[in-house]
C-alpha positions in Angstrom: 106.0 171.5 54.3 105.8 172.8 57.7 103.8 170.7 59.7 105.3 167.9 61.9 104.8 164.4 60.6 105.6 161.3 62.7 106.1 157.6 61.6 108.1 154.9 63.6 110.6 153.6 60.5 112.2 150.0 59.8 115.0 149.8 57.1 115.6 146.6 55.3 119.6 145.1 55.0 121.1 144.9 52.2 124.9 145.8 52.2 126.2 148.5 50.1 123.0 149.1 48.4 122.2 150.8 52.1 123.1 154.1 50.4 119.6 153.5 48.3 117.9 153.3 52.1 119.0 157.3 52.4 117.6 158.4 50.0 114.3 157.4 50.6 114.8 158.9 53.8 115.9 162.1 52.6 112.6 162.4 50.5 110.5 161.3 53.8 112.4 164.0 55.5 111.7 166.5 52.7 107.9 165.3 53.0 108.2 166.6 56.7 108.5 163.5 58.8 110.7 162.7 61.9 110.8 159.2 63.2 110.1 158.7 67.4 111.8 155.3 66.5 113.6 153.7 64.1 115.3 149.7 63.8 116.9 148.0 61.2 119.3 145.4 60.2 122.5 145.0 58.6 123.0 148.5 56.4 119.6 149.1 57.4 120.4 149.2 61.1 124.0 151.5 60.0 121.2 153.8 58.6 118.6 153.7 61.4 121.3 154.6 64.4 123.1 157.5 62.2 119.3 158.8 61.4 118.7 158.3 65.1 121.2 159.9 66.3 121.1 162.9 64.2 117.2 163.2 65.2 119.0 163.5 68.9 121.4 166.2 67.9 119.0 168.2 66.7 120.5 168.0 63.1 118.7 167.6 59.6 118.5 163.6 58.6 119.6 165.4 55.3 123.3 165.4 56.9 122.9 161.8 56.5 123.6 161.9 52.8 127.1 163.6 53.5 128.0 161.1 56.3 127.2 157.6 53.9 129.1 159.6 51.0 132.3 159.8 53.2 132.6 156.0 54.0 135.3 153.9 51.7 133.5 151.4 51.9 137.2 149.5 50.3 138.1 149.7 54.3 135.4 147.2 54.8 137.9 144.7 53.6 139.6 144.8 57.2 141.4 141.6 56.9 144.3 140.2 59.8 147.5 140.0 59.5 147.2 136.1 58.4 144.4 137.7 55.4 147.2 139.4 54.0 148.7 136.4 52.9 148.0 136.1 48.7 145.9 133.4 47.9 145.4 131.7 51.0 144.9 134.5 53.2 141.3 134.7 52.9 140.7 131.0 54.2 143.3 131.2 57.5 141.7 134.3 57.9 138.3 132.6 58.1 139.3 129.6 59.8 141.1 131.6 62.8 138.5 134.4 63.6 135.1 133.1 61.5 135.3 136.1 59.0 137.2 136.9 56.0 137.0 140.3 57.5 137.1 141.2 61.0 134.3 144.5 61.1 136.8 146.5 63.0 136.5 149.3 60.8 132.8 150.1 60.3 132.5 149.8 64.2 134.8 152.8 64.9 133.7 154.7 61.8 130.1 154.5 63.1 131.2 154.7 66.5 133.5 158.3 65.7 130.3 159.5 64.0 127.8 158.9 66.9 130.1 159.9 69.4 130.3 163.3 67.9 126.6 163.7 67.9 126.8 162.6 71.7 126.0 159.0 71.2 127.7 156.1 72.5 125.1 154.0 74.1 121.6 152.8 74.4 121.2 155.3 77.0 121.8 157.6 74.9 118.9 157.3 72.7 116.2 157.2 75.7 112.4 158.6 74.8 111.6 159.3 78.1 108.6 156.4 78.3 108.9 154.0 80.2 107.6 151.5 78.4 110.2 148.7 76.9 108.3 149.1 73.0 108.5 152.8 73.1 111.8 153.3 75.3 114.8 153.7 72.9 115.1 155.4 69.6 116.2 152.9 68.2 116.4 148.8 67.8 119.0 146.8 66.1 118.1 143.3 64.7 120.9 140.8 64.8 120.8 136.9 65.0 121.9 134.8 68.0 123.2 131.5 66.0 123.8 129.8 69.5 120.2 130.2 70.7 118.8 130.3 66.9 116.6 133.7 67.7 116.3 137.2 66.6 118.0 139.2 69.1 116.2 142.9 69.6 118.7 145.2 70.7 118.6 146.8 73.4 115.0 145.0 73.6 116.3 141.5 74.6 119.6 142.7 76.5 118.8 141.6 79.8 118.5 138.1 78.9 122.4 138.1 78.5 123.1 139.8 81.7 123.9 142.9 79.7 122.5 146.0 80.9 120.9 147.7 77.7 121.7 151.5 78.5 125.2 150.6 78.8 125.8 148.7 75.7 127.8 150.3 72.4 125.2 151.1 69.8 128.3 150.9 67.3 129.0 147.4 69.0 125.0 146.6 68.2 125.0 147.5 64.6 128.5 145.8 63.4 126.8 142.8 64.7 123.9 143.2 63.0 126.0 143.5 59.9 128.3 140.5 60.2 127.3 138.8 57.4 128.2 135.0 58.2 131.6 133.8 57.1 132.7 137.6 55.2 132.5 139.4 58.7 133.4 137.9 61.9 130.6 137.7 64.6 130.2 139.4 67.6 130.1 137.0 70.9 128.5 138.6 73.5 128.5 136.6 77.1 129.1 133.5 75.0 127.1 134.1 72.6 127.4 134.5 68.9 125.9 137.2 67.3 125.4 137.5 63.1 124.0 139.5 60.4 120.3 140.6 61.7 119.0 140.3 58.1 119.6 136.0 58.8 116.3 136.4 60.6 114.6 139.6 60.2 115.5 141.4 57.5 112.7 143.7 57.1 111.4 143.6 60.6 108.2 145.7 59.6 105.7 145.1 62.5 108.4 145.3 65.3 106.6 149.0 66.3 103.2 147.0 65.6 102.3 145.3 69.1 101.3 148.5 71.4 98.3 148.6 73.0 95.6 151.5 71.9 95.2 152.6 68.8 98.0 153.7 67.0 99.2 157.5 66.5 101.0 157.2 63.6 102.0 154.8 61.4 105.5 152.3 60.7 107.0 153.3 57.3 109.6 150.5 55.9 111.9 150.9 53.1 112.7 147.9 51.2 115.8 147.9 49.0 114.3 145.7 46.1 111.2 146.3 43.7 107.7 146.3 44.2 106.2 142.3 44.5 105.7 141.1 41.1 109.3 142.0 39.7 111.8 139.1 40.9 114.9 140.2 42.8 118.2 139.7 41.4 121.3 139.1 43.7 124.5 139.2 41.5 126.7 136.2 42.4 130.3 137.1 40.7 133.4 134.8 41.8 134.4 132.4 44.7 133.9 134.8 47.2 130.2 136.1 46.1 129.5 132.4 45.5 130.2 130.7 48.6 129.0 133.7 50.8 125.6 133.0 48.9 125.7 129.4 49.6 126.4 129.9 53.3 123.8 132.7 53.7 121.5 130.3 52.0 122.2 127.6 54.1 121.7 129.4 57.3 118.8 130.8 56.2 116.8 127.0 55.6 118.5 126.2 58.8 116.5 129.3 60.5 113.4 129.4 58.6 113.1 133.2 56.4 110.6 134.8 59.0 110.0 138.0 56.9 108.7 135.4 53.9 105.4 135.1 55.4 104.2 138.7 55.5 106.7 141.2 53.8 104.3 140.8 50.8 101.2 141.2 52.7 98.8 144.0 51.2 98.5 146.3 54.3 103.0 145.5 54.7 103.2 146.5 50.9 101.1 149.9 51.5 103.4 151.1 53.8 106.7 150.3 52.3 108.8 152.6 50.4 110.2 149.9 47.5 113.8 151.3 46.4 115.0 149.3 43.1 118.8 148.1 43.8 119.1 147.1 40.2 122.2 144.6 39.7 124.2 146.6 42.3 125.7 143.6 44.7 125.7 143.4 48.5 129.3 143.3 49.5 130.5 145.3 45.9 132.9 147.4 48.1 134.6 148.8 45.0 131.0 150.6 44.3 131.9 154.0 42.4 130.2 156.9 42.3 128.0 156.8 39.7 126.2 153.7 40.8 126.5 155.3 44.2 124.4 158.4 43.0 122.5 156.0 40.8 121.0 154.2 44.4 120.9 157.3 46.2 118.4 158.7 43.4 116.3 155.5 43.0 116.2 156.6 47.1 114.6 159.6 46.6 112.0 159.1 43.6 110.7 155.7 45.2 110.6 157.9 48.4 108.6 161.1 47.0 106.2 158.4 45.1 105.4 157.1 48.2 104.5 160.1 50.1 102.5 161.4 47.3 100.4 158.1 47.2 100.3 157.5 51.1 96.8 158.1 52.7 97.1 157.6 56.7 93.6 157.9 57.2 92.6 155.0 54.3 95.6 153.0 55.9 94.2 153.5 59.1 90.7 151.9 58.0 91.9 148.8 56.2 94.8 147.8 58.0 95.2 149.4 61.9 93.2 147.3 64.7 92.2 150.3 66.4 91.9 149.7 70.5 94.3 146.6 70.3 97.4 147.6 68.2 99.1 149.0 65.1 98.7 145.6 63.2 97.7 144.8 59.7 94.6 143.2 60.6 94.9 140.7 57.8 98.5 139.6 59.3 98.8 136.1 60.9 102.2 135.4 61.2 104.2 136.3 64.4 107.4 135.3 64.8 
């Protein structure tokens, strides 16, 4: 296909199962669409800056495939020198920086990677408008636990004395993806920044409120199956166990915000639904044929989509036109 398609794209978290998220953009890309902006959070924000920045470069988003198949993801297991210790290393480890791991690693992998396709910060990924909605690339979601509230970045910058265009977009996404108590957060100017997904997982209508009608539409891809079919999240020794508990417990704390609306008619037509299967979040011993197995559930749940997508029906039923991008029949707003 030769003629240029747009859509604004949002990529839900969800850990390792992230390498599901490219191939559904693969297959969008194969379809013939770019993306004027993209956010996400956790492995969905890993997958929206890399995507960005590629866009940038001027290279295929099909490079993106090769980059998520060199990560060991083993080297996520960055523990300190008191996490070493058998047995017990785990809990001091915890105890003394709030993570079992520390994040170091996926920050300077992503960070190597960008900075070869001439990214390093916010101000790299400038649109040109001047607008705040339309004025980066890209937006990371992560979750201020001393405030309680989603934190946009570079959106919401400013209101940490932090100036956006200077701020690390490696340093954005590893705290989008510090899952509480595995990962150790990110404090910025006192605050404590965790896992995005906490609060907005799936942050579909973040691209929504624009004024005028809207020139093309916000594609999402979930990593889970279409409503109707019940997730599964494999819980498998102390460690899974007790990161579900806490990540359950800090999400009743905080209220799910996505819950209201991710299974909305008009939020279901425009989401590319990419089945995980039993594949775990923080399996970092993944191997490659469950790897490839993701990767291809990617790609067919994203050529299904394109082939059923119809902009112009969409457009009818679900787009405000004159006052935003919308669903109409959405009333939740976080």
């Amino acid at each position: 296909m030769t003629a240029e398609l747009r859509a604004d794209l949002v990529c839900e978290g969800g850990g390792v199962r992230g390498i599901g998220l490219v191939g559904a953009v693969d297959a969008l890309a194969e379809a013939g669409y770019s993306f004027p902006r993209i956010a996400g959070s956790s492995a969905g924000a890993i997958v929206a800056a890399l995507a960005a920045a590629l866009q940038r470069a001027g290279e295929p988003l099909t490079a993106l495939r090769e980059i998520i198949a060199g990560i060991d993801y083993r080297k996520f297991e960055d523990t300190t020198l008191l996490g070493k210790i058998p047995l017990v290393g785990g809990v001091l480890s915890l105890v003394t920086t709030d993570g079992v791991y520390q994040g170091d690693y996926l920050e300077k992998f992503l960070g190597g990677i960008l900075d070869d396709l001439g990214v390093r910060t916010f101000g790299d990924l400038r649109t040109g408008d001047v607008s705040e909605r339309h004025g980066w690339a890209l937006v990371v979601a992560a979750t201020d636990l001393s405030r309680r509230r989603l934190v946009r970045i570079p959106w919401d910058l400013p209101a940490y004395g932090v100036e956006a265009d200077e701020f690390p977009v490696a340093r954005a996404v590893r705290a989008s993806s510090a899952i509480p108590f595995l990962f150790a957060p990110v404090r910025v100017r006192g605050a404590t920044w965790v896992d995005g997904g906490l609060l907005a997982n799936f942050p579909i209508d973040l691209f929504d409120r624009e004024r005028g009608a809207a020139r093309w539409p916000t594609f999402g891809i979930r990593l889970s199956a279409p409503p109707g079919v019940p997730p599964t999240h494999p819980v498998r020794g102390p460690l899974s166990l007790g990161l579900a508990l806490g990540i359950a417990a800090v999400g009743i704390l905080f209220g799910n915000q996505d819950a209201a609306y991710v299974d909305d008619p008009c939020t279901v037509r425009r989401t590319v639904f990419v089945p995980s299967g039993s594949v775990s979040p923080i399996d970092f011993r993944i191997d490659a044929a469950k790897s490839a197995a993701l990767y291809e559930s990617g790609v067919t749940a994203g050529r299904e989509f394109v082939e059923a997508w119809d902009w112009a029906a969409f457009r009818a039923d679900c787009v405000r036109v004159g006052s935003g991008s919308r669903p109409a029949r959405r009333t939740h707003r976080p």
